[in-house]
N, C-alpha and C positions, 0 to 999 in steps of 0.2 A: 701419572694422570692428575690432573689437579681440577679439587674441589671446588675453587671456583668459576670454571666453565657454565653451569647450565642458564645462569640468568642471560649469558649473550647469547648463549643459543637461542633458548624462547624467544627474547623478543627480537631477534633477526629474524630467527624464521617467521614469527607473529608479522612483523613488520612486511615480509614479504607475500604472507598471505593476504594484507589490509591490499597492499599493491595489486595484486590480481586481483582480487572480489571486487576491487574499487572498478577494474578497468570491465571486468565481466559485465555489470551492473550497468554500464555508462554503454556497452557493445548491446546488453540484451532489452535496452531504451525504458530499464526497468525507473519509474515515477521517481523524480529527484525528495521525496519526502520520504517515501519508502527507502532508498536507498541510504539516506542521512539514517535515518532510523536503524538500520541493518548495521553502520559502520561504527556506529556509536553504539550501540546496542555490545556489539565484540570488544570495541574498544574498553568500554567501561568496566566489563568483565574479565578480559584481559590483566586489569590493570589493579585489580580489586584488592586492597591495602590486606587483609589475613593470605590470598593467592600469593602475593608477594613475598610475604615474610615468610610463608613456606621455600616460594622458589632461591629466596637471596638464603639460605640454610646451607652451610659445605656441605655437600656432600657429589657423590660419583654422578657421571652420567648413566642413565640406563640405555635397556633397549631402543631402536625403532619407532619399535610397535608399539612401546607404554607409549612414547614419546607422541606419536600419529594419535592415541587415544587420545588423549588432551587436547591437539587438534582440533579433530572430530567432533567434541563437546564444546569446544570455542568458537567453531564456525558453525555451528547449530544456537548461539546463545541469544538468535533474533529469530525474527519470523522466515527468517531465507530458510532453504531446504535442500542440500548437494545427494546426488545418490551415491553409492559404489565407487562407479568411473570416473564420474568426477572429482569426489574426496580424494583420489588415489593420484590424477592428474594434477590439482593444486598444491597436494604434500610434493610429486614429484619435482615441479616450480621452484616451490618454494624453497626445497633441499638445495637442487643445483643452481639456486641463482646465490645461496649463501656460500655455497662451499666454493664459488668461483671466486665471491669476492676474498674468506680467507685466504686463498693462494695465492691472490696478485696483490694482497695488503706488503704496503712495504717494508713497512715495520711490525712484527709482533703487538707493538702499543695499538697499530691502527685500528685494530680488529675494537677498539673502544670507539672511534671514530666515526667507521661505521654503523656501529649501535646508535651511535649521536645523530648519524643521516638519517637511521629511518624512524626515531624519536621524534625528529623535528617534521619528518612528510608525515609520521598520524599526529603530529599539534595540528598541521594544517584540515587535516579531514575534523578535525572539533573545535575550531575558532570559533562557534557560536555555542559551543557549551562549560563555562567557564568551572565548572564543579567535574566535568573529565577532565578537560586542560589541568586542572589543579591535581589533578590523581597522576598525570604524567609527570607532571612538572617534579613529583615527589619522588619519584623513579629516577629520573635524572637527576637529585642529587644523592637519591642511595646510590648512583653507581657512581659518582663522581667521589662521596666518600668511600665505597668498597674497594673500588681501581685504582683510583687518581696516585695512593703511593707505593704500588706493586714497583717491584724491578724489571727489568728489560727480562732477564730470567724469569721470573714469575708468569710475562705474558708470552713468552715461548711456548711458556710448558700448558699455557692456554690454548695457544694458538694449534698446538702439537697434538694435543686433546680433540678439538675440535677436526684436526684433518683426518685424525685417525676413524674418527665416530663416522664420516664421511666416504672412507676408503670403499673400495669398491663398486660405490654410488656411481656409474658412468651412463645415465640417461639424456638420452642426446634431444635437445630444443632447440626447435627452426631459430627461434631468434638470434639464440648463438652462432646456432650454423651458419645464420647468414650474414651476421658479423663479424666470421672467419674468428670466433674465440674459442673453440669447439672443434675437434676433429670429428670425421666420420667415427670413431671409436667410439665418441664419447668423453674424450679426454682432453681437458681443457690445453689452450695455448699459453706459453708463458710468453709473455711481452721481453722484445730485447732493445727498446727503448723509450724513450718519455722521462718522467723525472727522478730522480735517483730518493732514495732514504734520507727524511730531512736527517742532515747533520754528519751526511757522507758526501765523499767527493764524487767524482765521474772517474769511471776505470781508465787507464789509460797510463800511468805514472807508477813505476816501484821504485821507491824511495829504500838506501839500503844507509845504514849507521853501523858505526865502530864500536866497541866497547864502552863507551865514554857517553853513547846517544848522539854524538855528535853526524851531522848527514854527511854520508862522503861520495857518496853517489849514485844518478838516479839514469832510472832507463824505461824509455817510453815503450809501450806495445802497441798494436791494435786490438780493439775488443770485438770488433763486429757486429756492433751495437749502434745506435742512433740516441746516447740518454744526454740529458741534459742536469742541473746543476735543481733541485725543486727553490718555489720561488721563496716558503715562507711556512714555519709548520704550521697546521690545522690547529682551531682554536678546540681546546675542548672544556668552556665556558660553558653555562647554558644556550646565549646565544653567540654567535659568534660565526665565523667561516670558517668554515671545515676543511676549506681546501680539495681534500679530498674528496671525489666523487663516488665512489664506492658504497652502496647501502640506498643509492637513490631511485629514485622512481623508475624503468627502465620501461615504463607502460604508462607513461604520460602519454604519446601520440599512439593513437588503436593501431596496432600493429597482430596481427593471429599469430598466435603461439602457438605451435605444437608439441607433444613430446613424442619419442618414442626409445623404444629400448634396444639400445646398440648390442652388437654380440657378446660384449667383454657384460653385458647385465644380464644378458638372455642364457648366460654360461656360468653363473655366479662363481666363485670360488668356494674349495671346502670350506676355507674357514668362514667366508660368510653365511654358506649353510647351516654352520652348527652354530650361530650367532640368532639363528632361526628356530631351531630345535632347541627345547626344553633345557634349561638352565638351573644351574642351584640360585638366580638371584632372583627365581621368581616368585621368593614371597616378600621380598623389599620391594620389588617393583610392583606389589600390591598394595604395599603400604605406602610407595612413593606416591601413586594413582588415586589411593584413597585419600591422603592428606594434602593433595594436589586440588583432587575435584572437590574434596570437603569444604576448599577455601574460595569456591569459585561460587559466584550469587548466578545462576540462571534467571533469568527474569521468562518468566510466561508471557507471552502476549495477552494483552488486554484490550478488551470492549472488542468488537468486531471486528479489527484489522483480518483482514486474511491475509494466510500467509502465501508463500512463491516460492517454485522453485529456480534454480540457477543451474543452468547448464555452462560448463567451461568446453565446451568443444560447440563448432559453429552448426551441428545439427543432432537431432536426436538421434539418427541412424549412426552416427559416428561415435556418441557418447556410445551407444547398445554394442557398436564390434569392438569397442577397447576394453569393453569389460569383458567381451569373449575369450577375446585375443592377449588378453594383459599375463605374464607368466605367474604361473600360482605362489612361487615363492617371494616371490615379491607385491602379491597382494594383501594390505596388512587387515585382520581380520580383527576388527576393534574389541579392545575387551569391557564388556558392558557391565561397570560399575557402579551400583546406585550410592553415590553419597550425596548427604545435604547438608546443609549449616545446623539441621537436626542434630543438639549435641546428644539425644539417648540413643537415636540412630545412630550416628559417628563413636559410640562407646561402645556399641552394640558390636560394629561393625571392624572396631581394632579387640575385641576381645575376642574373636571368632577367628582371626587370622594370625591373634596371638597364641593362638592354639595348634594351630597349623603346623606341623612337619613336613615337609617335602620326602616323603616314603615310597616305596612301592606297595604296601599294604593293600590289599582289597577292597574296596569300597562298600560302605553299608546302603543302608538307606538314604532315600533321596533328601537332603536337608541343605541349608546356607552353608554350611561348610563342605560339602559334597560340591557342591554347585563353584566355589572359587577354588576348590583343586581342582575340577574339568578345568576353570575356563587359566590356572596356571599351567595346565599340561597344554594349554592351546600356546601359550607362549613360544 
């Protein structure tokens, strides 16, 4: 597994939740001043220079569920408001539209590439705010200095990280479905042509040599493919073309999105059951949670705004049966951690879970450390 995975994950999937909210927001005709506010508002917090330097830290991927918590507190960081069904609908988005683009990335490196596409779609949602632009722009060169001299190996074992975190996940969305990239299973399609890995050829040719290297002779096959020769690699400058399309907006034209839970998710596997049940790593993923949210600035709304909420399904009758109907093991029950940029509360709050064993011991009295062993047996 490699340690440095979790900053592309965050902001792919970040990036994929600005994508929905943006396109929800514009479906549910919500005030274009409000919604700049909402998008900026995530953004700015998102991107918050202490949040970061936690997130750019080696270390493992966790849970899900920590993972959804952080979420949950990022798409709450304005005055918009998601309930249950919805929060659990936009994670489910947001998961299977990243995990498609890892599998169809053509090269291991790409998986940076697309980080770069959807870097470059939120510069565009804050053109008119030059002190966020300037908070991404800083992102962009931390990951141009953290990746730019990894190996081809290095982003394997990225790439490999990330499909594993993903395995399982086979929630089927009308949009794929009906761009035939998506089985009824849930399982995505692999493409058997368009354009090949910049800096490989097109199958078709085995080339065979003698001891010496020298070529002595070559023999055509057919592939059964339709690939072609790619034009040009993707720049990964600050600005520049990407080439690759992957990571882009796929909710530019209002298109309804659905989800729903194919069989191979509605039948989980054991081993993702006990990925759900109670772990020895859930007092790091407390600590990971708490020095996560500790680096994140909430902003309160201020003076009068009122706030709104956001529905992602096109009626309330239908947000209310998916949260009926949604399967309990894969409804993620957030873990409600209060941190602040309060550092006696943040000292308070790492010296109480540095206490913490993970035991079967009996429980005393009801106290703050009572209280984050419940909510790590909820893990």
């Amino acid at each position: 597994m490699s340690v440095r995975t979790l900053p592309l994950l965050f902001l792919n999937l970040g990036g994929e939740m600005l994508y929905i909210l943006d396109q929800r927001l514009r479906a549910q005709n919500i005030p274009g001043d409000k919604a700049r506010k909402v998008l900026h508002d995530i953004i700015s917090t998102m991107f918050n220079r202490k949040f970061m330097e936690e997130l750019f830290k080696p270390q493992e991927l966790y849970s899900k569920k920590a993972l959804r918590t952080v979420y949950d507190r990022l798409a709450h960081a304005s005055i918009m408001r998601l309930n249950q069904a919805s929060m659990d609908k936009l994670y489910d988005l947001m998961t299977m539209a990243f995990k498609h683009q890892v599998l169809l990335c053509p090269r291991p490196k790409d998986v940076l590439l697309v980080t770069f596409n959807h870097l470059d779609a939120i510069k565009g949602f804050i053109q008119d705010s030059p002190a966020i632009l300037h908070q991404v722009e800083e992102i962009f060169r931390q990951l141009t200095e953290t990746y730019g001299g990894l190996s081809a190996g290095e982003f394997q074992l990225i790439r490999q990280t990330l499909l594993t975190f993903f395995q399982d996940l086979h929630i089927r969305v009308s949009l794929f479905l009906k761009d035939k990239v998506q089985n009824s299973n849930g399982r995505f399609v692999l493409p058997v042509s368009g354009p090949v890995p910049w800096g490989t050829e097109v199958p078709g040719l085995i080339r065979m040599f003698d001891s010496k290297g020298k070529e002595v002779k070559k023999v055509e096959f057919k592939h059964g493919g339709n690939y072609v020769t790619a034009p040009k690699e993707g720049s990964f400058e600050l600005y520049g073309d990407r080439v690759l399309k992957l990571g882009t907006n796929m909710y530019s034209m209002n298109r309804p999105v659905e989800t729903h839970m194919s069989g191979a998710s509605k039948n989980l596997a054991p081993r993702t059951q006990e990925n759900i049940a109670p772990n020895p790593l859930a007092k790091e993923e407390l600590n990971f949670l708490a020095r996560l949210m500790g680096g994140m600035e909430i902003k309160k709304p201020s003076g009068p705004e009122p706030g709104f909420r956001l529905n992602l399904f096109t009626t309330d009758e239908e947000e209310e049966q998916a949260a009926l109907t949604r399967p309990e093991e894969l409804s993620y029950e957030v873990i409600n951690i209060q941190a602040t940029q309060d550092q006696q509360r943040n000292e308070e709050l790492a010296r109480i879970m540095g206490e913490l064993e993970v035991t079967d011991q009996p429980r005393q009295s009801a106290s703050k450390g009572d209280d984050l062993l419940a909510m790590m047996d909820g893990l």
